[in-house]
mmJSON file of the N, C-alpha and C atoms, coordinates in Angstrom:
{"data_MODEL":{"atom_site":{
"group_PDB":["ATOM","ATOM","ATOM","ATOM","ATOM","ATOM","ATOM","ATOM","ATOM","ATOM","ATOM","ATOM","ATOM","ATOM","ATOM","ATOM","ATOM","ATOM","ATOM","ATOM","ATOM","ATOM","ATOM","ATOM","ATOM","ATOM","ATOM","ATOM","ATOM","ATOM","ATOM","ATOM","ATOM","ATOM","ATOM","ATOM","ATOM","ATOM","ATOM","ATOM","ATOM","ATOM","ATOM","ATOM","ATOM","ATOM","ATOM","ATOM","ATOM","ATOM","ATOM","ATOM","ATOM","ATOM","ATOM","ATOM","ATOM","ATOM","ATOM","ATOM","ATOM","ATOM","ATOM","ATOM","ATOM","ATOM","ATOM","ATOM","ATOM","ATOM","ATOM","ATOM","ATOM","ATOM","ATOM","ATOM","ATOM","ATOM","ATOM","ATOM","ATOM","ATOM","ATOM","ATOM","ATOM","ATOM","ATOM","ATOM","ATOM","ATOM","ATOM","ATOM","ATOM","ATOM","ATOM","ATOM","ATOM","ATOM","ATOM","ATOM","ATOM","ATOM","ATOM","ATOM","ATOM","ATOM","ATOM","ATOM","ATOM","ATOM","ATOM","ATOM","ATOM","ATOM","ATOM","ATOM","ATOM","ATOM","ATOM","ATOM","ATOM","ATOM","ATOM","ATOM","ATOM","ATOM","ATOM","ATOM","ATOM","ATOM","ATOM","ATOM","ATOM","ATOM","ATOM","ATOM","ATOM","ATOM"],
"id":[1,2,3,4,5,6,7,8,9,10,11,12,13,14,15,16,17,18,19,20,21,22,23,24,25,26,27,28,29,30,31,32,33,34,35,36,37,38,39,40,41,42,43,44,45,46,47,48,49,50,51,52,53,54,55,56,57,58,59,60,61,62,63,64,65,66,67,68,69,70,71,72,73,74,75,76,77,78,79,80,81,82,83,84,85,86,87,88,89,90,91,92,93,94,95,96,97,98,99,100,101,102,103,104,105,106,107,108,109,110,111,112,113,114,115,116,117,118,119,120,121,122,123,124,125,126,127,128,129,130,131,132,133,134,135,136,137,138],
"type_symbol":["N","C","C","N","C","C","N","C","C","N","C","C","N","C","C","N","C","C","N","C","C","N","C","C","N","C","C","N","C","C","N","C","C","N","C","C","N","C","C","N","C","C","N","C","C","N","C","C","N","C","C","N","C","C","N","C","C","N","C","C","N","C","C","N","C","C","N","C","C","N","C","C","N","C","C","N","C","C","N","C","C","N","C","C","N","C","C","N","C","C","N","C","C","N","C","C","N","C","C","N","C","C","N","C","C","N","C","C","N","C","C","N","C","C","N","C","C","N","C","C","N","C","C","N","C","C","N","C","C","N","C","C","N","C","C","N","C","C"],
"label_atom_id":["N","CA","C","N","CA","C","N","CA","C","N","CA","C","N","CA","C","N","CA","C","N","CA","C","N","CA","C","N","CA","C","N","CA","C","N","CA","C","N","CA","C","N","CA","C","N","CA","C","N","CA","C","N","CA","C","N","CA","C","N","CA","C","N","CA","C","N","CA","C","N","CA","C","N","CA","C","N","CA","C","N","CA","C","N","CA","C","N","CA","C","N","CA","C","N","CA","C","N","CA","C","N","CA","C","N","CA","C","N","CA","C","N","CA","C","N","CA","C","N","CA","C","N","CA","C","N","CA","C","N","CA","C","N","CA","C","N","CA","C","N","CA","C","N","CA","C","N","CA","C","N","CA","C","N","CA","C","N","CA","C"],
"label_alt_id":[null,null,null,null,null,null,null,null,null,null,null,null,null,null,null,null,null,null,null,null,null,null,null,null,null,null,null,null,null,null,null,null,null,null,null,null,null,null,null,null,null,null,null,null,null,null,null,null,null,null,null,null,null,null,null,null,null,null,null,null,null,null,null,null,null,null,null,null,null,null,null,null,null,null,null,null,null,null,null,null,null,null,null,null,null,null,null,null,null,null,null,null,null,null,null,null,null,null,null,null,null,null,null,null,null,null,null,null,null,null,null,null,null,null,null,null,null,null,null,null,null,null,null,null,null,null,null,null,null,null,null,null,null,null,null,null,null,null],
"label_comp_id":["UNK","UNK","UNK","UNK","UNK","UNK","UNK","UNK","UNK","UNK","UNK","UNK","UNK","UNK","UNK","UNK","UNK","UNK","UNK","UNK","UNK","UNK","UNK","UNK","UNK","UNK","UNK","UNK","UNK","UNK","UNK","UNK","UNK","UNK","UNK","UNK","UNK","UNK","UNK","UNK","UNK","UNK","UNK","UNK","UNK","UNK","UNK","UNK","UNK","UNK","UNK","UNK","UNK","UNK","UNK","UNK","UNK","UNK","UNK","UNK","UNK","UNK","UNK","UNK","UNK","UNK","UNK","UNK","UNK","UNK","UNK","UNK","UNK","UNK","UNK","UNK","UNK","UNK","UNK","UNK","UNK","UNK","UNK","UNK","UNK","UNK","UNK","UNK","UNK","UNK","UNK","UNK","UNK","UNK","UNK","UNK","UNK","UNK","UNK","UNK","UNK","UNK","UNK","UNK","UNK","UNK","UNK","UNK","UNK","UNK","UNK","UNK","UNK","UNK","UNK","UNK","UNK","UNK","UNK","UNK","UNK","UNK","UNK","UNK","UNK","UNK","UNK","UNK","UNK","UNK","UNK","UNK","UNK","UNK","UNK","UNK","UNK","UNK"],
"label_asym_id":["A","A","A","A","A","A","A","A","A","A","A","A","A","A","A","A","A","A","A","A","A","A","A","A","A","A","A","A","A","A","A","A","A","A","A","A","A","A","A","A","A","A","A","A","A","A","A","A","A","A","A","A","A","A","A","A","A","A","A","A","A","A","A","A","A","A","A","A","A","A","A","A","A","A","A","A","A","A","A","A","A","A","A","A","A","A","A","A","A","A","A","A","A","A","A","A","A","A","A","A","A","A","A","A","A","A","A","A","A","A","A","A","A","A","A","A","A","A","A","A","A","A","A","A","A","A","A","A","A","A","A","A","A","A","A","A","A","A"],
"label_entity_id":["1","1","1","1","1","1","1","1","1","1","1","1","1","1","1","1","1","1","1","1","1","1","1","1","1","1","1","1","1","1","1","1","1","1","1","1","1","1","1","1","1","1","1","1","1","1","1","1","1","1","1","1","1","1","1","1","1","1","1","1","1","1","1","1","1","1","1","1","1","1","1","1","1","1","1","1","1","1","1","1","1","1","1","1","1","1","1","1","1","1","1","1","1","1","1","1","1","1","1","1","1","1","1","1","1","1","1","1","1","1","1","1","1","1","1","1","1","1","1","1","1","1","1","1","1","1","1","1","1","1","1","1","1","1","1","1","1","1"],
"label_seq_id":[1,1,1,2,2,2,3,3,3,4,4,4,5,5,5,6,6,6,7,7,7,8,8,8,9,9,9,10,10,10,11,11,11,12,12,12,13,13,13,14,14,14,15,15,15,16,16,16,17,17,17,18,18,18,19,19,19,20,20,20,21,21,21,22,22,22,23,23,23,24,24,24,25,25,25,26,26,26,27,27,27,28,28,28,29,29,29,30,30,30,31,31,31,32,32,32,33,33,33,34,34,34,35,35,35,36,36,36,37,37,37,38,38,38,39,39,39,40,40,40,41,41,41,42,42,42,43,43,43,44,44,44,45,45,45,46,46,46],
"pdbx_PDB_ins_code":[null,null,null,null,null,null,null,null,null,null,null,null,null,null,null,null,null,null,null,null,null,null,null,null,null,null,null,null,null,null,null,null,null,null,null,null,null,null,null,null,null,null,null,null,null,null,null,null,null,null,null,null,null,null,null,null,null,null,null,null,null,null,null,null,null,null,null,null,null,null,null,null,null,null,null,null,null,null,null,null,null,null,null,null,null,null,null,null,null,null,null,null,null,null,null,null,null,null,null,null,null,null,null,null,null,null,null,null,null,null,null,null,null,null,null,null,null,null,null,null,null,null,null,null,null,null,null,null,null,null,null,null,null,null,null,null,null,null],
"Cartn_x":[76.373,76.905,76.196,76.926,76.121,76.637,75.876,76.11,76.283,77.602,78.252,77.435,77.236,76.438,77.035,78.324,78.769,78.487,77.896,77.45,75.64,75.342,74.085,73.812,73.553,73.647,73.852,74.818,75.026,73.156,73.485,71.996,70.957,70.99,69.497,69.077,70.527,70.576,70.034,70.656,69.903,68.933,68.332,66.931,66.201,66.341,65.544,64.942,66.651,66.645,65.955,65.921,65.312,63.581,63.156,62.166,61.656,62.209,62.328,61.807,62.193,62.432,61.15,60.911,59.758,58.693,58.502,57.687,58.012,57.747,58.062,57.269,55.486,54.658,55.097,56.187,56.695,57.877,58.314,59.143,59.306,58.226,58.269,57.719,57.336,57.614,58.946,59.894,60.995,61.881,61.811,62.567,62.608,61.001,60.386,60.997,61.089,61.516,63.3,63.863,65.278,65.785,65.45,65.43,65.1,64.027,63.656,64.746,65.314,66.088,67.42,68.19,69.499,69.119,68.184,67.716,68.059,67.56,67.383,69.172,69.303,70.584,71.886,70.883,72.291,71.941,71.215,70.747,71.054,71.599,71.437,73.06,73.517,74.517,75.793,77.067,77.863,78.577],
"Cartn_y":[-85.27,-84.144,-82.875,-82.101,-80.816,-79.288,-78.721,-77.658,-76.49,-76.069,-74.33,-73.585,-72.534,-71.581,-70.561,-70.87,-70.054,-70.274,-71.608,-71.92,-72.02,-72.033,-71.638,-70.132,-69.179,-67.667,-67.86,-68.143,-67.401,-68.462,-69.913,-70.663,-69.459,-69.387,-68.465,-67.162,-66.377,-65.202,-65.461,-66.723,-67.049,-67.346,-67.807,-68.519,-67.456,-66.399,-65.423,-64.572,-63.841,-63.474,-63.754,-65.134,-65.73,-65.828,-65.616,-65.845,-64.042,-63.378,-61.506,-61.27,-61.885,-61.688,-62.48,-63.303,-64.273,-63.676,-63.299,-63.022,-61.709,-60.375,-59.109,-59.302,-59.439,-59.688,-60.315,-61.584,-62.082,-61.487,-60.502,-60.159,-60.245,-59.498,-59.179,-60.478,-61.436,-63.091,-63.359,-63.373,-64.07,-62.933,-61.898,-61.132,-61.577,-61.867,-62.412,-63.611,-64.545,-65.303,-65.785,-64.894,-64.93,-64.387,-63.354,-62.574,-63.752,-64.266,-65.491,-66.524,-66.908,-67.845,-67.675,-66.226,-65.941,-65.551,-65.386,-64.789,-66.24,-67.77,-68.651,-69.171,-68.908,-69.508,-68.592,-67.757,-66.833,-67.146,-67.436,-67.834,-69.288,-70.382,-71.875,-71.574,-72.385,-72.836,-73.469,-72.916,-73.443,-75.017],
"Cartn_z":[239.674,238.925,239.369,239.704,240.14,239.287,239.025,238.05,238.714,238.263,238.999,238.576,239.614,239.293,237.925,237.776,236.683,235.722,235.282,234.292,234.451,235.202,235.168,234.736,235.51,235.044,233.372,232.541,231.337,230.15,230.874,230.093,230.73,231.41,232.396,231.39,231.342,230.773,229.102,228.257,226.702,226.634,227.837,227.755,227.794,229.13,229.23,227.793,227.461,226.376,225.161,224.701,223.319,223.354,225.151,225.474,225.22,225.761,225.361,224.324,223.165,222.259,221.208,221.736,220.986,221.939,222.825,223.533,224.748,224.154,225.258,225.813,225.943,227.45,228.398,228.083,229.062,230.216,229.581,230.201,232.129,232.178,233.881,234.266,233.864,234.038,234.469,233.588,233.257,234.228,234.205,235.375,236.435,236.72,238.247,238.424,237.398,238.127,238.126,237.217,237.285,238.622,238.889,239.892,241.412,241.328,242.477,242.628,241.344,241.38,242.136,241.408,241.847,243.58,244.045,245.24,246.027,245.485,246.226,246.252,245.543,244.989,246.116,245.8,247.163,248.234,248.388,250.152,250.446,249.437,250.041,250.469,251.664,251.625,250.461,250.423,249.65,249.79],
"occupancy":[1.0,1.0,1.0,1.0,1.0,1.0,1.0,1.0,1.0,1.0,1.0,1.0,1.0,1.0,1.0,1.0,1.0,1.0,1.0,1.0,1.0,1.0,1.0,1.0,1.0,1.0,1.0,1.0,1.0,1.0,1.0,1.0,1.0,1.0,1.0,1.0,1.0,1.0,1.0,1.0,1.0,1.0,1.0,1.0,1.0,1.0,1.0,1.0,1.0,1.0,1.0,1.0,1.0,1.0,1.0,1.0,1.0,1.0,1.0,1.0,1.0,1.0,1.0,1.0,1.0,1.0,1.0,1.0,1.0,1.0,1.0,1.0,1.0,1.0,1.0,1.0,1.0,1.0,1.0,1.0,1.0,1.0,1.0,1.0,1.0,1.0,1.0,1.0,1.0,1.0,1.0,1.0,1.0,1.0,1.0,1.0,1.0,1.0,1.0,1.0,1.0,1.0,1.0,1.0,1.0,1.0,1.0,1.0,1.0,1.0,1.0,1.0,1.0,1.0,1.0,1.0,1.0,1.0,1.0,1.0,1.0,1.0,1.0,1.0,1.0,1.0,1.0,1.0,1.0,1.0,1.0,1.0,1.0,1.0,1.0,1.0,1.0,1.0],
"B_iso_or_equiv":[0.0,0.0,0.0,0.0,0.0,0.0,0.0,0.0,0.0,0.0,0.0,0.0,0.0,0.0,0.0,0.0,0.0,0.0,0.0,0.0,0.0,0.0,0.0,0.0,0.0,0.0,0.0,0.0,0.0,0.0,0.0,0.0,0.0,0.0,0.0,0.0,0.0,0.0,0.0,0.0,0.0,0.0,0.0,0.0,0.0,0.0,0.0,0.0,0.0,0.0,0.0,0.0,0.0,0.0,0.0,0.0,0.0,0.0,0.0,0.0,0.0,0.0,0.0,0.0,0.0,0.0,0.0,0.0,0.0,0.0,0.0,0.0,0.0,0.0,0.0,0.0,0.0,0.0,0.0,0.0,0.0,0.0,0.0,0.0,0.0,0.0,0.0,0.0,0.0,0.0,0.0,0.0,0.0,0.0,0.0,0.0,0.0,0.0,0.0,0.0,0.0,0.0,0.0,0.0,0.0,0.0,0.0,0.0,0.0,0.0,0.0,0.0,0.0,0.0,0.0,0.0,0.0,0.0,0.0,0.0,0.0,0.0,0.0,0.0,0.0,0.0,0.0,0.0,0.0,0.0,0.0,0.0,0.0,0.0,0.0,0.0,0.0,0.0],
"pdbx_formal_charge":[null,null,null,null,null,null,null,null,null,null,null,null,null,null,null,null,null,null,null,null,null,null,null,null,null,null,null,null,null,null,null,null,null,null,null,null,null,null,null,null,null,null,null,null,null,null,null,null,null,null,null,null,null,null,null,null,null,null,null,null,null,null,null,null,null,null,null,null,null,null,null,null,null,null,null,null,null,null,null,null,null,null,null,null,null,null,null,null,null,null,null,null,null,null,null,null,null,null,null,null,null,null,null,null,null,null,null,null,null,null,null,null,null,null,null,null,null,null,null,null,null,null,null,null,null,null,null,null,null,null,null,null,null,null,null,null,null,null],
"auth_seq_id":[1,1,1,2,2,2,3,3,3,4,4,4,5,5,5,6,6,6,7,7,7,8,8,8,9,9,9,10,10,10,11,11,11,12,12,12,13,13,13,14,14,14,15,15,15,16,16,16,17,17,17,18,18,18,19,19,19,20,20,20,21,21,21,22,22,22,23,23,23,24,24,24,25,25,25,26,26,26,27,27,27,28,28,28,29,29,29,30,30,30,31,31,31,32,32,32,33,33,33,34,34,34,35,35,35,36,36,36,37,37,37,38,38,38,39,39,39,40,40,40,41,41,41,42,42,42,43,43,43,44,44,44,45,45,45,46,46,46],
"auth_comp_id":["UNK","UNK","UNK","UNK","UNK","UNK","UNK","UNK","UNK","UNK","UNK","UNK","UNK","UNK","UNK","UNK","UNK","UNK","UNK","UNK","UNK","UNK","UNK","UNK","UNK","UNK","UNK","UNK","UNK","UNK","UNK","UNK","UNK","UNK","UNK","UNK","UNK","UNK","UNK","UNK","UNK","UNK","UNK","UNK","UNK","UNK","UNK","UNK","UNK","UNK","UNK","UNK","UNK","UNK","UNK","UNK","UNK","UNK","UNK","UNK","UNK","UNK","UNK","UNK","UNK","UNK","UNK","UNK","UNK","UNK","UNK","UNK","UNK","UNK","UNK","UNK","UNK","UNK","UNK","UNK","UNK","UNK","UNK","UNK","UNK","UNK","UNK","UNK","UNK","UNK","UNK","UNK","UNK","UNK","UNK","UNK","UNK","UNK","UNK","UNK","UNK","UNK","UNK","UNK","UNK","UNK","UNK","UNK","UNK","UNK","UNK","UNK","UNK","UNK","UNK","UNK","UNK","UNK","UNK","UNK","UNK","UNK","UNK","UNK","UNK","UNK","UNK","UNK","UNK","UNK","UNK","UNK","UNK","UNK","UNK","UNK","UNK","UNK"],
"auth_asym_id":["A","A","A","A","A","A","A","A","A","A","A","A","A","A","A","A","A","A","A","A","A","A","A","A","A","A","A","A","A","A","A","A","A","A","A","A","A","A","A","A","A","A","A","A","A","A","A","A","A","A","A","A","A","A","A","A","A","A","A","A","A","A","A","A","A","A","A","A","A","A","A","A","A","A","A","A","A","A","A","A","A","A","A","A","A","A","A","A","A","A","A","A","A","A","A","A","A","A","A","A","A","A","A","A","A","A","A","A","A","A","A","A","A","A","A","A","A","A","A","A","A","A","A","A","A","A","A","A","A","A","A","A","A","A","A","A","A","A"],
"auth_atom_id":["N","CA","C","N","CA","C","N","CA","C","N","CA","C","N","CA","C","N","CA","C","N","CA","C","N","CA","C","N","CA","C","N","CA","C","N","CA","C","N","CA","C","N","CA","C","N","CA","C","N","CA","C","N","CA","C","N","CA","C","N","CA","C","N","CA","C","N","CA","C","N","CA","C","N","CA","C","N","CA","C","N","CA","C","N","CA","C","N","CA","C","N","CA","C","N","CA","C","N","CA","C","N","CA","C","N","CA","C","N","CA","C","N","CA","C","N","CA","C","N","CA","C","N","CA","C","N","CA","C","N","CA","C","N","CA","C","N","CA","C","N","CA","C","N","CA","C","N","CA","C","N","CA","C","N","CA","C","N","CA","C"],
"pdbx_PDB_model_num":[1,1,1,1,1,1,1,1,1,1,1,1,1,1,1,1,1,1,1,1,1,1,1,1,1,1,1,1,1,1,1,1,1,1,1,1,1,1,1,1,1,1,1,1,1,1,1,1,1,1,1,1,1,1,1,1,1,1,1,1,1,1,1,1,1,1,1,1,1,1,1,1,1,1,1,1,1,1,1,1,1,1,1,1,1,1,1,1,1,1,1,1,1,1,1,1,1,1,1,1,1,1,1,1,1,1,1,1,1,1,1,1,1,1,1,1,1,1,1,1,1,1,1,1,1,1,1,1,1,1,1,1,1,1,1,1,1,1]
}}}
């Protein structure tokens, strides 16, 4: 089973968020590594 990226992005985006939100120090964490992810994710082969 492999998971579309379309449905990845919107979990990524609540997680981040709820994490924002319980925790703002984290932020430029959770940027960093959302940001890393969609980076790897655009670069693998389809």
């Amino acid at each position: 089973m492999t998971l579309d990226f379309v449905i990845i992005q919107p979990i990524v985006a609540l997680v981040a968020g709820v994490l924002i939100l319980l925790f703002p120090r984290l932020l430029n964490m959770v940027v960093a590594i959302y940001l890393i992810a969609i980076g790897i994710l655009g670069l693998m082969p389809h």
